[in-house]
C-alpha atoms as one frame of an Amber mdcrd trajectory, in Angstrom:
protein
  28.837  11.177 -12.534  25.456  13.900 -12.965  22.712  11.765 -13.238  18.831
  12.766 -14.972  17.067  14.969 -13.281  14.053  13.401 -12.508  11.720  16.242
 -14.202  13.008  18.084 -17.269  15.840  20.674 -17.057  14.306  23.717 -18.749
  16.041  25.382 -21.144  16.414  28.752 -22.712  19.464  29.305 -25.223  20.695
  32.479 -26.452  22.212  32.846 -29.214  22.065  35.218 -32.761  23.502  32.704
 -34.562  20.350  30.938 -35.862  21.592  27.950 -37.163  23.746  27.285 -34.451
  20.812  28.160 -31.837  18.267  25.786 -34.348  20.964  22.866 -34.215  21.815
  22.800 -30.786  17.574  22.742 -29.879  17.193  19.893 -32.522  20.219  17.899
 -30.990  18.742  18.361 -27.250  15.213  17.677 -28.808  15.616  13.909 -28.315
  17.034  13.773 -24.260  14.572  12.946 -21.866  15.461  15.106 -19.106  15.882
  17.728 -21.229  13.545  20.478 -22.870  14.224  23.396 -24.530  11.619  26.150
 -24.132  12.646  29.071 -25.612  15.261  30.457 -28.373  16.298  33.624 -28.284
  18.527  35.390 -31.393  18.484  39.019 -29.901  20.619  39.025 -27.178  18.743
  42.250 -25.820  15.370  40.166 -25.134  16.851  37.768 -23.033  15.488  39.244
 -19.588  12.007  39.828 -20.424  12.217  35.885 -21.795  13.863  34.729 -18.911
  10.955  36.058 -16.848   8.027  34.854 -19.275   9.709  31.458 -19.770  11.154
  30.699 -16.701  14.632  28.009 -17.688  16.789  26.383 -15.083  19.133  26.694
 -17.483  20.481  29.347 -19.344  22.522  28.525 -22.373  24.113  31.970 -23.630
  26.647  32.622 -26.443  29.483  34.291 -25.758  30.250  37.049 -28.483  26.747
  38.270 -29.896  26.162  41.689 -31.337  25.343  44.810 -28.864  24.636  42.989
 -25.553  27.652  39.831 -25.256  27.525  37.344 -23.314  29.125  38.873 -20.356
  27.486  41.508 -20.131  24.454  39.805 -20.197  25.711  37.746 -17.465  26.020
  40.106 -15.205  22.890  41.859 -16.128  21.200  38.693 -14.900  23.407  38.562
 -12.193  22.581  41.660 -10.750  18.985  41.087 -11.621  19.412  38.332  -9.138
  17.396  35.484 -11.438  17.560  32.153 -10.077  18.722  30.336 -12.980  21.791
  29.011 -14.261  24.279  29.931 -16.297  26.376  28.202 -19.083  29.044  29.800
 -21.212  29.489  28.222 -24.996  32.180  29.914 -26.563  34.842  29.766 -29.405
  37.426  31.125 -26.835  39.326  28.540 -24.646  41.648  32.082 -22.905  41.721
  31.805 -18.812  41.287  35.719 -19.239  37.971  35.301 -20.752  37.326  32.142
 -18.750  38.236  34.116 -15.681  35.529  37.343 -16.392  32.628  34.603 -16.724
  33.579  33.144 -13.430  33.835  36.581 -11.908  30.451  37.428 -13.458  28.630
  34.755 -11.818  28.418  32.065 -14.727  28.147  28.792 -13.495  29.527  27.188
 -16.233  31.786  27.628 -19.256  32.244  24.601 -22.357  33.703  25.375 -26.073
  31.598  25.125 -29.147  34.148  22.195 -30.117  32.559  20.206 -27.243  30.378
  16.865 -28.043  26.774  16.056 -27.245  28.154  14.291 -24.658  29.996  17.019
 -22.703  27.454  19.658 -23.305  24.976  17.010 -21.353  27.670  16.203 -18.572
  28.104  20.254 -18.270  23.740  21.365 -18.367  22.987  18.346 -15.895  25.748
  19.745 -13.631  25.202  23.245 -13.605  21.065  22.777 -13.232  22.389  21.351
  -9.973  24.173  24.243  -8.439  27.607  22.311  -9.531  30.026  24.649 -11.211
  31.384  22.900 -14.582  33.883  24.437 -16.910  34.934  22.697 -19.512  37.985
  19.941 -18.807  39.483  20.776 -21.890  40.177  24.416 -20.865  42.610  23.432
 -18.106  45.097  23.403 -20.990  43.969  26.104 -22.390  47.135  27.934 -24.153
  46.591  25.351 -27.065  43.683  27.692 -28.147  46.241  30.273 -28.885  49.677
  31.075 -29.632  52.522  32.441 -27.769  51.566  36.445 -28.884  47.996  35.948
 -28.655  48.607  34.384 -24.786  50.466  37.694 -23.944  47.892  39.929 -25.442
  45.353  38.623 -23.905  46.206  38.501 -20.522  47.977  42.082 -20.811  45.382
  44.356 -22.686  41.152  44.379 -21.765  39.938  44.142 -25.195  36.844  41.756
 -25.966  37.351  39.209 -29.041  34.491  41.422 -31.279  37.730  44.577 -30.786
  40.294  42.492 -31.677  38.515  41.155 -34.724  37.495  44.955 -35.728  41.441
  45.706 -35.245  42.497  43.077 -37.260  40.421  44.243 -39.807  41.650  47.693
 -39.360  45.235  46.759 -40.082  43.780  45.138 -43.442  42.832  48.860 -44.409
  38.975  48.557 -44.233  36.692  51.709 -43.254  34.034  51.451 -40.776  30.968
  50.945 -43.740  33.099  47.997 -44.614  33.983  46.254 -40.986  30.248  46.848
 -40.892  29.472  44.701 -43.642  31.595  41.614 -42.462  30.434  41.701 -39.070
  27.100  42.497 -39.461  26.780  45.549 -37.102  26.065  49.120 -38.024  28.878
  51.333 -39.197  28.066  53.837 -35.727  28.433  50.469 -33.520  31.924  50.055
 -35.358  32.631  53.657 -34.804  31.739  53.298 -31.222  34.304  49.958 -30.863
  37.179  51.953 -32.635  36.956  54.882 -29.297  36.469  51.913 -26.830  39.793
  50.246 -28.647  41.842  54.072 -28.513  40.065  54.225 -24.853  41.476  51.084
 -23.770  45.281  51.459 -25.801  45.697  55.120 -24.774  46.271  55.764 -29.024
  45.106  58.143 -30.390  45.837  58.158 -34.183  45.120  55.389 -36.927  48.511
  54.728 -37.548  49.320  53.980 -33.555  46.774  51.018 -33.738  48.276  49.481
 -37.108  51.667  49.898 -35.810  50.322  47.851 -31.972  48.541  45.460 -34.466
  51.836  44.629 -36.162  53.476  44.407 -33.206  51.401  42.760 -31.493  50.768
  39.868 -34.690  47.321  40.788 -35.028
């Protein structure tokens, strides 16, 4: 069992979702070896506030807007910072789970977990202990059979599946935009990385894999 640290694990979490990032600092506001001190909702800012607020922890969201949470990862990675780094994500997949390990994260746990876990998993990973989350070893219950296959089979990050799914529904770009809250050039940008990646090259190639697929 991790016990306390003796002085306060510092904290930085990550995350554009604000009342997600607000909640989780106001449930971690009343553990004693824990402090949070700093939020950030930009995803780009992360480095510069990693170096003015110096965590031990790093608590970073998987899929934000233009910098994710892998990406990020390894950008901190490379940087070669010190702290720690802990996954929470939406997306139980071993592909995904796999890429975070890869990148250097030193721990993964779903959005699903409780207080509880989320302490068991920040106390371990502030010492050097990898933790991913228990309930990921069975992870195919997070998606179905055709999901499983896709995954593991095509490179495609849950923000292009999402835009494809919405694709298949018939929406422009200006309208993707509007339910993802990106710009309408960012969803442009994701429809060439999704031809890129599926060697298609026409609309009605990616509706047709959609279907297929039972996107």
């Amino acid at each position: 069992m991790i016990q306390p640290a003796q002085q306060p694990i510092r904290l930085l979490i990550i995350d554009d979702h604000r009342l997600f990032n607000d909640g989780l600092r106001l449930m971690l506001a009343d553990v004693p070896d824990l402090i949070v001190v700093g939020q950030i909702y930009h995803s780009p800012n992360a480095l510069q506030a990693v170096t003015e607020f110096q965590p031990d922890v790093l608590i970073i969201d998987f899929n934000m807007p233009e910098l994710d949470g892998l990406d990020l990862t390894r950008q901190l990675v490379a940087n070669r910072t010190t702290q720690r780094i802990l996954i929470l994500s939406m997306y139980g997949e071993q592909r995904y789970i796999d890429d975070f390990r890869n990148a250097g994260a030193t721990g993964y746990m779903l959005k699903t977990s409780t207080k509880e876990e989320l302490l068991a998993a920040i106390r371990a990973v502030a010492q050097g202990q990898a933790y991913f989350d228990p309930k990921l070893h069975d992870w195919k219950q997070f998606g179905n059979h055709t999901d499983d296959i896709f995954l593991k089979k095509y490179k495609l990050t849950p923000r292009e599946v999402e835009i494809i799914r919405y694709i298949k529904q018939g929406l422009s770009s200006p309208q993707i935009a509007e339910k993802v809250n990106l710009s309408p050039h960012t969803i442009d940008t994701h429809r060439k990385n999704i031809h890129a990646k599926l060697n298609i090259s026409t609309l009605a190639d990616l509706v047709r894999f959609a279907i297929e697929m039972g996107l």
